[in-house]
N, C-alpha and C positions, 0 to 999 in steps of 0.2 A: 138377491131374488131367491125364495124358499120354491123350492120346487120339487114334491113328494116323487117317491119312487112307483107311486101308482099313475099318478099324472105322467111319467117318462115311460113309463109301458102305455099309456094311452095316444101318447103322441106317435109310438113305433106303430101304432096299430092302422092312426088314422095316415101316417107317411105310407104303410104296407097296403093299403086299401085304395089310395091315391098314384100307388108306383104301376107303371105297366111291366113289372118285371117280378122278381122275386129277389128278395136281402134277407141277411143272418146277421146278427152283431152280437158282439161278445167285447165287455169293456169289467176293468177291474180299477183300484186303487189300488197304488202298492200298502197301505197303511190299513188295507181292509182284507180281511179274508174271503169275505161273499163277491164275487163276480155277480153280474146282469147279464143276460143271458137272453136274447130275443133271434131262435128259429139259430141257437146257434152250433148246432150238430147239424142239420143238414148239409148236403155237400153242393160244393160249387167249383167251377174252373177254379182254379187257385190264380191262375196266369203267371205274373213275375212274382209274385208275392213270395213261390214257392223257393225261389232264388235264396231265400235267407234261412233252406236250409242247407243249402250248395255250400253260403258261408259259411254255416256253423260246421260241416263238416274239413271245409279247406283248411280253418284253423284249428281244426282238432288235430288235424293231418301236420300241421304245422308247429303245433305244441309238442306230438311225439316224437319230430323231426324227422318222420317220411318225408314231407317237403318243406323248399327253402322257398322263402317267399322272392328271392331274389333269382331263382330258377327261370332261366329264357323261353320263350315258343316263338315259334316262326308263325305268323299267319299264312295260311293258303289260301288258292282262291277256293279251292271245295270247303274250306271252311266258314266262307261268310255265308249267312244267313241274313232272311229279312228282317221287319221287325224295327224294333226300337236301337238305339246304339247308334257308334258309327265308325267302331271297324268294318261292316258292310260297305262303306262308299270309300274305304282307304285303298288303297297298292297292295297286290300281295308280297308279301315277302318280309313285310314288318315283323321286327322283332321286342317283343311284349313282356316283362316277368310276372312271373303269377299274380303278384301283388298288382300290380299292375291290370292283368285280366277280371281280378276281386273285384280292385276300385272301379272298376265300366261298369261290372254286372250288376253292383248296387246303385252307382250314381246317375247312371243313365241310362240304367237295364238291359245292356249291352247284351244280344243274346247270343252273338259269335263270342264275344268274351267268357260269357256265361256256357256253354259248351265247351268249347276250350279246358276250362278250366271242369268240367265233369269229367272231359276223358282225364285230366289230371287225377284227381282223387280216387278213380278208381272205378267210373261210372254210375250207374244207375242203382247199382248190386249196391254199391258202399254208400247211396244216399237214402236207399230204402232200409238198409241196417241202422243209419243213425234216425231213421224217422223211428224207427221203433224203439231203439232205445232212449228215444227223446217223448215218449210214450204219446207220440204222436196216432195216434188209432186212427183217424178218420182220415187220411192224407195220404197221396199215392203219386211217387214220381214216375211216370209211365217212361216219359221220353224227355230226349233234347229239344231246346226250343225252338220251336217250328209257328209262325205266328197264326198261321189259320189253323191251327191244329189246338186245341182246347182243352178236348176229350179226357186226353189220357195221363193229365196234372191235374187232380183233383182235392180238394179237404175241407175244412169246417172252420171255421172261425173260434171254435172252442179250441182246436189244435193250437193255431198260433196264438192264442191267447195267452197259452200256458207258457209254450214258446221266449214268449217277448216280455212275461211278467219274470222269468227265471234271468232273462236277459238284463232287464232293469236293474235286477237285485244282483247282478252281476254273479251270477251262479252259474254260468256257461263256459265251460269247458274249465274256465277260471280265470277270478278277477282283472286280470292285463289284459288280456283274449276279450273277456266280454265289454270289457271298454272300446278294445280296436275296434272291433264292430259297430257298436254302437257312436262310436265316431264316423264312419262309414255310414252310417245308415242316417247321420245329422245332414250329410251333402249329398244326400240325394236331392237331383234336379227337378223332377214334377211336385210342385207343392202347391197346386191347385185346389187337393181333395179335403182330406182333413184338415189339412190350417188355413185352409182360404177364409173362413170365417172366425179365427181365432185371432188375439193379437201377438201378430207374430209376421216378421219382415225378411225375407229368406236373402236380401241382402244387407240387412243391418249393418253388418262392418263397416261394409262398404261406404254406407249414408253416413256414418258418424250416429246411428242411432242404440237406444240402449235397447238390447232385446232382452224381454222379461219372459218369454214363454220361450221353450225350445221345442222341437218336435225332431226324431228320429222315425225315419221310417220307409216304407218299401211300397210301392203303386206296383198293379198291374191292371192293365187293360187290353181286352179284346175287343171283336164285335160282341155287343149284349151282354159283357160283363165288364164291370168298373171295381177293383179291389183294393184296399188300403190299408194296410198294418201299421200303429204309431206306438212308439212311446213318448207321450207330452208331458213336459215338468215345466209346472210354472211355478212362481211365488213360493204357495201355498202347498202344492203336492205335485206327485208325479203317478201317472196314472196311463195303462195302456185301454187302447181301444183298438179294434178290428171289424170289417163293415166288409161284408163280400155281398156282391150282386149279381144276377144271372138274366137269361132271358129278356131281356129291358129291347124291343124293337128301334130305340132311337139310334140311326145309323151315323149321328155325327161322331167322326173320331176328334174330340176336342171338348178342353173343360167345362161347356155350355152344354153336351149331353147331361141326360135328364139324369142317367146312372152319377153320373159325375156330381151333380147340381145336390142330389141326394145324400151321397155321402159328405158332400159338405152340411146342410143340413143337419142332418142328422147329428154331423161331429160338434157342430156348433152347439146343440140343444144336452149332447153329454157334459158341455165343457161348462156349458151352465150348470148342469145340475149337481158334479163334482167342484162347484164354486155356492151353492146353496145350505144353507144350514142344516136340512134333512138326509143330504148324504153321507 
């Protein structure tokens, strides 16, 4: 299916015109230097999304051998938080190694995990120094994950963009580093959003089926925001996309929200047009 780069700006326009809320998307090819680009400087809750710079800083921390990834923490009860995860509904007194706390904050967006593991690295101070040095401009770790709290985790879809295209090309921190990750970031459990409409079986193994498309990547979700970072490698190329949403009044928390329904949508119509002979 030949599907022009003026026809995929026309479709963001008539999905923006038809969304009760407000989206950015920023999508590239690794094999192309021009990124696509629709409202994607503005800023939005980041939500979990922001989590993967939590990880890029934990194994940076762990490549210069500040930490052991085999290092213990005790959970407390003043540590669990709401939210996604599910050291929240565990015993206190579980003992977690960091690796361990990484693997939650990605795979299940664990946000006790994911705290945890920021008082590790250093806080807030040592994840806004690597946002800048990851020349992250538009992106701002305000706080620890707090799930009614939105506000004060903010950034743009052009940020992670650049983010997860460095990541693909395995240019993060360095090549074993940005593989760990990006293995990490293959078993994460919500995959409703981007590859719901791709062909792509999030238990393949399992089924005895052959999977030809992969996707790595990172969801968050609030009330009135649905957010979705991927890198997808199929067949033919591998290619990141990014799709943050805001303001969207549909109150269900579940993948039949319209935020939700959207960015699948949307992911689907990119995935077309990175399979078309015009792009």
């Amino acid at each position: 299916m030949k599907v022009k780069r003026a026809t995929l700006f026309d479709y963001f326009e008539q999905e923006s015109a038809a969304f009760s809320g407000h989206f950015g998307l920023a999508t590239q090819r690794l094999d192309a230097d021009r990124p696509i680009l629709y409202h994607a400087e503005d800023i939005f809750p980041t939500a979990s999304v922001i989590k993967l710079v939590l990880l890029v800083e934990y194994f940076a921390q762990v490549a210069a051998g500040r930490l052991k990834p085999e290092q213990a923490v005790t959970i407390r009860a003043e540590d669990q938080v709401g939210g996604s995860g599910v050291l929240k509904d565990l015993q206190p007194g579980l003992r977690l190694t960091l690796h361990d706390l990484a693997t939650l904050a990605i795979t299940v967006s664990d946000n006790t995990a994911a705290n945890l593991l920021i008082e590790q690295v250093g806080g807030l101070a040592s994840l806004n120094s690597r946002l800048e040095r990851l020349g992250m401009d538009y992106t701002t770790f305000g706080r620890p994950f707090i799930f009614d709290s939105p506000a004060d985790n903010t950034g743009a879809p052009l940020d992670f963009l650049g983010l997860l295209v460095r990541l693909a090309r395995q240019q993060l921190i360095n090549p074993a580093i940005s593989q760990k990750m990006l293995d990490l970031m293959r078993r994460q459990q919500f995959m409703e959003y981007i590859p719901r409409y791709l062909p792509y079986h999030p238990f393949a193994t399992e089924y005895g089926l052959t999977q030809t498309v992969t996707v790595a990547n990172k969801v968050g979700m609030l009330p009135g925001v649905v957010n979705n970072a991927a890198i997808i490698t199929t067949p033919a190329r591998t290619y990141v996309l990014v799709i943050f949403s805001r303001d969207c009044p549909d109150p269900t928390p579940d993948p039949d929200n319209k935020g939700a329904l959207l960015v699948a949508r949307l992911s689907k119509r990119v995935y077309d047009y990175f399979h078309s002979a015009e792009s």
